[in-house]
C-alpha positions as CSV (number, residue, x, y, z in Angstrom):
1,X,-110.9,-41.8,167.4
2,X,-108.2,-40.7,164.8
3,X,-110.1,-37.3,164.9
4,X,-108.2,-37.1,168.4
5,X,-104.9,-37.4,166.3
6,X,-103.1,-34.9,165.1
7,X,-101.0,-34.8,162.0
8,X,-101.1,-36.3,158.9
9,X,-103.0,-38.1,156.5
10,X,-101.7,-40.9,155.7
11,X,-102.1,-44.8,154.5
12,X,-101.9,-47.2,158.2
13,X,-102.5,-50.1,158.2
14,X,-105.2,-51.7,160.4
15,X,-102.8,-53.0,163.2
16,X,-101.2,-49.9,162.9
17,X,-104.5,-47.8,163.3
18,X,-106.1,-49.4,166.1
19,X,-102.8,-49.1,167.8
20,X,-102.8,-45.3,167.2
21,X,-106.6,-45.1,168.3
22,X,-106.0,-46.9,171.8
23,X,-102.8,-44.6,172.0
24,X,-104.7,-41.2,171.5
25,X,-106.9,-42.2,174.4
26,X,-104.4,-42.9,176.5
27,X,-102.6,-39.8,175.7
28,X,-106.0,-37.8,176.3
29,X,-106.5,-39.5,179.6
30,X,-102.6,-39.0,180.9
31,X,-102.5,-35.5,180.0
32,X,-106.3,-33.9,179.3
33,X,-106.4,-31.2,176.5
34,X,-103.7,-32.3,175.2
35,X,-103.7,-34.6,172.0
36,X,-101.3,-37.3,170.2
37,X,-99.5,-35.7,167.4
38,X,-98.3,-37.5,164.2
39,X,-95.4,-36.2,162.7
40,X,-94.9,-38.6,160.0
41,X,-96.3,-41.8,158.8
42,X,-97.0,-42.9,154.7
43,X,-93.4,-41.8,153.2
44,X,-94.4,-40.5,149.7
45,X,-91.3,-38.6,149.5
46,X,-88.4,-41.3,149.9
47,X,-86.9,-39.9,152.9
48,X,-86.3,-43.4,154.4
49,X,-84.2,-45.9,153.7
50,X,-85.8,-49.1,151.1
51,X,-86.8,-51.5,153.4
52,X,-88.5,-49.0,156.0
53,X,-91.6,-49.5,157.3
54,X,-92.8,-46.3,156.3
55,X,-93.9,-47.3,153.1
56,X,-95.7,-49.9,154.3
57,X,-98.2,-47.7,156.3
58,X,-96.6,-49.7,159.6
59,X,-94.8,-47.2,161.1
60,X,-95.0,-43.8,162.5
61,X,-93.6,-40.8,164.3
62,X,-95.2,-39.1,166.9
63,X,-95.2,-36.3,169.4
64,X,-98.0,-34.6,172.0
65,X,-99.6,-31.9,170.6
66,X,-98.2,-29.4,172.6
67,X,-94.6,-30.8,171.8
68,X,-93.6,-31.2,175.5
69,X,-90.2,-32.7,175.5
70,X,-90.5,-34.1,179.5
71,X,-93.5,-35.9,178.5
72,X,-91.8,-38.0,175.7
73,X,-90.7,-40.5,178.0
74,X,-94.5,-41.8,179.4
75,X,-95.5,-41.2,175.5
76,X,-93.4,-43.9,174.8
77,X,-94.2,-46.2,177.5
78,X,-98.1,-45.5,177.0
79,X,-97.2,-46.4,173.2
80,X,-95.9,-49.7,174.0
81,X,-98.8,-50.6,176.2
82,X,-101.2,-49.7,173.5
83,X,-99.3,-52.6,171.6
84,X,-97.0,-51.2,169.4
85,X,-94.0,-54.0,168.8
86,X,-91.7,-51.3,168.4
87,X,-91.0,-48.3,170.1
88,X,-87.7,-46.2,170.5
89,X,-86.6,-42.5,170.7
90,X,-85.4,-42.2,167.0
91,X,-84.2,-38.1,167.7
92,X,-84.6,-35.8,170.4
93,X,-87.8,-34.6,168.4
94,X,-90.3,-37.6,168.0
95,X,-90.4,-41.0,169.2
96,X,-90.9,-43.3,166.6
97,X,-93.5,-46.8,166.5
98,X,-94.0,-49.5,164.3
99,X,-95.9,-52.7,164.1
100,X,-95.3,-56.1,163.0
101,X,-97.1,-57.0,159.4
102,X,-100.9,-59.1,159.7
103,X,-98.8,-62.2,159.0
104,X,-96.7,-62.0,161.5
105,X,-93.6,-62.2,158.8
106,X,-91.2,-60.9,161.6
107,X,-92.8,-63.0,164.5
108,X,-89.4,-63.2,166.3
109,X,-88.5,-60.0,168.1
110,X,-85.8,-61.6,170.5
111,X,-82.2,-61.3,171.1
112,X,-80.5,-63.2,168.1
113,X,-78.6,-63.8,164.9
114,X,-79.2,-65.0,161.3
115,X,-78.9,-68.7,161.1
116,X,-75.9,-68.2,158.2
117,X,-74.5,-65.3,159.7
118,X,-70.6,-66.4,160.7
119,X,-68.5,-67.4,163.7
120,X,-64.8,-67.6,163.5
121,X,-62.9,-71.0,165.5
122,X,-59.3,-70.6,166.8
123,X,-58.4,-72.1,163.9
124,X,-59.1,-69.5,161.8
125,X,-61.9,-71.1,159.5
126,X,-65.6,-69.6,159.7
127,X,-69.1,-71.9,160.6
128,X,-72.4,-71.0,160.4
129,X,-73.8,-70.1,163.8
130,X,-76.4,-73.0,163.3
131,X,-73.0,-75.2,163.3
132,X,-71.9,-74.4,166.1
133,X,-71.2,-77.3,168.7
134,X,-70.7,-77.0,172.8
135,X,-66.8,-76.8,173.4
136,X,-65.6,-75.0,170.2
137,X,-63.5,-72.1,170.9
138,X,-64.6,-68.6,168.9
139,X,-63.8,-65.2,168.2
140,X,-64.6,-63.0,171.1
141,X,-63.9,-59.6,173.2
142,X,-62.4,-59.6,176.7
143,X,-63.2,-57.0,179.4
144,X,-60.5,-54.5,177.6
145,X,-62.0,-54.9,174.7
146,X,-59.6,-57.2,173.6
147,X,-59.8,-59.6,170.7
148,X,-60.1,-63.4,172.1
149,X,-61.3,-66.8,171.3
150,X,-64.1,-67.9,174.4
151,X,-65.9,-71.4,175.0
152,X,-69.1,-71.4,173.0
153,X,-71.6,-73.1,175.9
154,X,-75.2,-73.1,174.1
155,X,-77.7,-71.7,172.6
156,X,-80.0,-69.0,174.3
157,X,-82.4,-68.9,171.4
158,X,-82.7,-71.2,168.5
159,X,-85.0,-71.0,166.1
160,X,-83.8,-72.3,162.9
161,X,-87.0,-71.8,160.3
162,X,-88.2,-68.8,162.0
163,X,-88.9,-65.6,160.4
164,X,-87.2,-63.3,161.8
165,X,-86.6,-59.3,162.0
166,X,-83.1,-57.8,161.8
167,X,-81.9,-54.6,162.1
168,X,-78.9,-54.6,159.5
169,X,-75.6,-52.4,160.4
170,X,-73.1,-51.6,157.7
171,X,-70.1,-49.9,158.4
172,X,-66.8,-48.8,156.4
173,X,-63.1,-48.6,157.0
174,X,-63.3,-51.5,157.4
175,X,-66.5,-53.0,155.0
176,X,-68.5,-55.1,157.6
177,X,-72.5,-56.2,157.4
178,X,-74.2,-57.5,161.0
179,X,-77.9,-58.6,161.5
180,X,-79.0,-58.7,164.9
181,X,-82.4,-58.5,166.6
182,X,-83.2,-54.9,167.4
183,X,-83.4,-55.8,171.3
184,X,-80.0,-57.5,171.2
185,X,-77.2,-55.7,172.5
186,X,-74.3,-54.4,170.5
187,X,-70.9,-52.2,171.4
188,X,-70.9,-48.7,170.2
189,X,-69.5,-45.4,170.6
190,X,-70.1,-41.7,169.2
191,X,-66.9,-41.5,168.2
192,X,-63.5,-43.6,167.0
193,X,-62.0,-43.0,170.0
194,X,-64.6,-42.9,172.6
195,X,-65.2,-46.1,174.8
196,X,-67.7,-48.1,173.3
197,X,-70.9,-49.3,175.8
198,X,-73.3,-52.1,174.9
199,X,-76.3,-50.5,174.0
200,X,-79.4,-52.1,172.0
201,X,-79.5,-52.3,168.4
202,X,-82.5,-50.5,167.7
203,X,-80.6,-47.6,169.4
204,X,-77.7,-47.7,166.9
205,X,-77.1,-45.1,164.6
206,X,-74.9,-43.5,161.4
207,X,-72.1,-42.0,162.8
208,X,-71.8,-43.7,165.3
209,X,-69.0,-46.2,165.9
210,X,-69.0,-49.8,165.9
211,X,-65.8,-52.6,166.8
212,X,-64.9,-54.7,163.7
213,X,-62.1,-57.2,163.1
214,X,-59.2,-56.2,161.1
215,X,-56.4,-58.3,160.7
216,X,-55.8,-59.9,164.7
217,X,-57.1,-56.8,166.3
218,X,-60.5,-55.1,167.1
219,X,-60.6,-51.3,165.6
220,X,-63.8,-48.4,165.1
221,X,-65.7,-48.9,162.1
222,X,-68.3,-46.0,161.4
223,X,-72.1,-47.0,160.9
224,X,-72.6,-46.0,157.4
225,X,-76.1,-47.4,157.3
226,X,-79.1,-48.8,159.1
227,X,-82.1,-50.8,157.4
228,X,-84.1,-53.6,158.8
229,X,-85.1,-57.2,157.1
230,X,-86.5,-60.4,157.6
231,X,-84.3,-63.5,157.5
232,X,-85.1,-67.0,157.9
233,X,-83.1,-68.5,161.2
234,X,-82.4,-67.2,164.8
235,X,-79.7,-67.9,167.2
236,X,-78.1,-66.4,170.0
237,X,-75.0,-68.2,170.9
238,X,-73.9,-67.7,174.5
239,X,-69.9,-68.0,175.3
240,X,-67.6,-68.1,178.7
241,X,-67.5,-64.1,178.0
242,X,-70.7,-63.2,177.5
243,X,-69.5,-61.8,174.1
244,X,-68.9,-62.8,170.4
245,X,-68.0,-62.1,166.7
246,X,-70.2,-62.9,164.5
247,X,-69.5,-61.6,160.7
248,X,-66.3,-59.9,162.0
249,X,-68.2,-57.3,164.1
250,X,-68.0,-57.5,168.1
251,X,-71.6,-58.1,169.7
252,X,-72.6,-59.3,173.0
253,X,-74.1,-62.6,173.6
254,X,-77.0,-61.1,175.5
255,X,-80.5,-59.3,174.6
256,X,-83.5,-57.5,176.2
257,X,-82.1,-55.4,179.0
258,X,-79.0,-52.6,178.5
259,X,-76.7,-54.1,181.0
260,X,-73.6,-56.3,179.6
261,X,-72.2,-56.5,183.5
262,X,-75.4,-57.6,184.9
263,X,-76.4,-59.9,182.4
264,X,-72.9,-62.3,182.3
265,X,-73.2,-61.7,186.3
266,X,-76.8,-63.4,186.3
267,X,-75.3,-66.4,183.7
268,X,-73.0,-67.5,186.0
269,X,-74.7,-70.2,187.3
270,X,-75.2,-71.4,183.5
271,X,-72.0,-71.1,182.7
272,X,-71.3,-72.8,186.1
273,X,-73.4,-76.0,185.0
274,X,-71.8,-76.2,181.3
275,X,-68.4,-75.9,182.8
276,X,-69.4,-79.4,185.4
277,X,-71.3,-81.2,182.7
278,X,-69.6,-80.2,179.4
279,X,-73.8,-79.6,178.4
280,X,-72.9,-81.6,175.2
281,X,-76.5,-82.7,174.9
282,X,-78.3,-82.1,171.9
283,X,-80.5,-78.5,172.4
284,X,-84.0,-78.6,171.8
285,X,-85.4,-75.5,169.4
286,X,-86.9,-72.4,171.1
287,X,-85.7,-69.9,174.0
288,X,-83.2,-71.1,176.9
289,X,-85.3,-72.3,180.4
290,X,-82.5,-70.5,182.2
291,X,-83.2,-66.7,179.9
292,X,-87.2,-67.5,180.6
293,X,-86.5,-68.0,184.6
294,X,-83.8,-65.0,184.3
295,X,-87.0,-63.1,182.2
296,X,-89.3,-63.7,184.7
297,X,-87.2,-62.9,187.9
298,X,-86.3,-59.8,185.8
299,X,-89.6,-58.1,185.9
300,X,-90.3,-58.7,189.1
301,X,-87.0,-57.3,190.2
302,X,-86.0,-54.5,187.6
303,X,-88.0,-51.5,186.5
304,X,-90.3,-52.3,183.4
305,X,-88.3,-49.8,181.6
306,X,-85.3,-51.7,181.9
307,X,-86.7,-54.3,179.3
308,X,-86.6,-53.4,175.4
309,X,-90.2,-52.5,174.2
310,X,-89.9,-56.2,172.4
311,X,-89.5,-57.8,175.7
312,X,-92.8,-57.9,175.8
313,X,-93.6,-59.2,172.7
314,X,-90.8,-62.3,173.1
315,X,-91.9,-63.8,176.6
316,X,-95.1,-62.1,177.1
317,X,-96.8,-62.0,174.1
């Protein structure tokens, strides 16, 4: 069936080719005569950065044949339901897929942190995220984009010898280094002084602008770089805010769908039942009940293409 692919010859990977063969049917049966077009797959030219997945023969960038712009968005979709684990608009030209490795190296695709990456307490001193403990106060971002110090409540993931994926962002002026999960969501904007929006890490960019603590203050950092990597350890700490700082960059507490407002709106009644009990018990390993229920509700009451294309792979997969 890679006959019915256009582009390149290249090196995939089996995962990565029988995703590509059930994608070029589906693209044959949405749109007869037209074909699924490969733009780029086996870098042999070092146009990417180290760690991409390009030289691994597990990723790929693709188009339909007849380059139609309007039908990138169901090209996307169609690729995520031929089961690629990752799938995002990289550039205006291409959409751009990848799969997870044979064994499974990256098997966590949701919304967390490295285990060592750092929180700072009230009292100035940093802790391990895996330190944590319900009631400590840490470094946070109000509504105005404030810098604060917010309840940490629990954990919504916790996973602390799992492999995990992590899309790395480096900025300068200042010199900061966060690992998130690509469907995690971060605060960026195109510009220093545009307002920054929480948008999904996977979607962040160089050039683009990123908050980072300086001093007692919040300020623009500009993305100077964007590479992916596995760690060991996942966590997702959730605060009173619904935001926090983790390695002196400002993140949100939440994951899997674009919406910062929505998703502390749909914690309340979490936040509700730590602020009754104190929730001081010890947390057992794995994802929140409340994000599973919250998960489930959500795709019976949101569009499926309000979920990140790893939603899937987290709770459904």
């Amino acid at each position: 069936m890679l006959g019915s692919v256009l582009g390149l010859r290249v090196q995939w990977n089996e995962r990565c080719k029988d995703r590509l063969n059930s994608l070029a049917i589906s693209v044959m049966n949405q749109w007869p005569g037209v074909k699924l077009r490969v733009t780029e797959g086996w870098d042999e030219d070092g146009h990417h950065s180290e760690e991409s997945l390009h030289y691994e023969g597990r990723a790929v960038d693709i188009t339909t044949s007849d380059r139609d712009r309007n039908k990138y968005g169901m090209l996307a979709r169609l690729a995520v339901e031929a089961g690629f684990d990752w799938v995002y608009y990289e550039s205006k030209a291409h959409i751009h897929c990848s799969v997870k490795s044979e064994h499974s190296a990256a098997a966590k695709t949701g919304g967390c942190f490295p285990a060592r990456a750092l929180a700072t307490l009230e009292n100035g001193t940093t802790v391990p995220l895996s330190a944590l403990r319900p009631g400590q106060r840490i470094q946070a971002v109000d509504e105005e984009g404030r810098l604060i110090y917010s309840e940490f409540l629990t954990f919504l993931d916790k996973a602390p010898l799992m492999p995990t994926a992590f899309r790395i962002v480096e900025t300068r002026d200042p010199p900061r280094r966060l690992a998130l999960t690509a469907a995690h969501l971060l605060f960026a904007g195109d510009n220093a002084t545009a307002p920054t929006r929480a948008v999904f890490a996977s979607q962040v960019r160089p050039g683009q602008y990123v908050l980072a603590v300086e001093g007692t203050a919040l300020w623009p950092a500009r993305v100077t770089a964007v590479s992916e990597q596995v760690d060991i350890g996942a966590y997702a700490p959730l605060t009173s805010h619904g935001t926090v700082v983790v390695d002196d960059v400002a993140a949100s507490c939440f994951a899997m769908v674009q919406e910062q407002r929505l998703a502390q709106l749909a914690f309340w009644p979490l936040r509700l039942y730590h602020g009754l009990t104190g929730g001081h018990r010890t947390q057992p390993e794995g994802v929140h009940w409340y994000s599973t229920l919250l998960y489930r509700l959500g795709r019976l009451l949101l569009a499926s293409d309000s979920f990140h294309p790893l939603a899937t792979a987290q709770f459904d997969g």
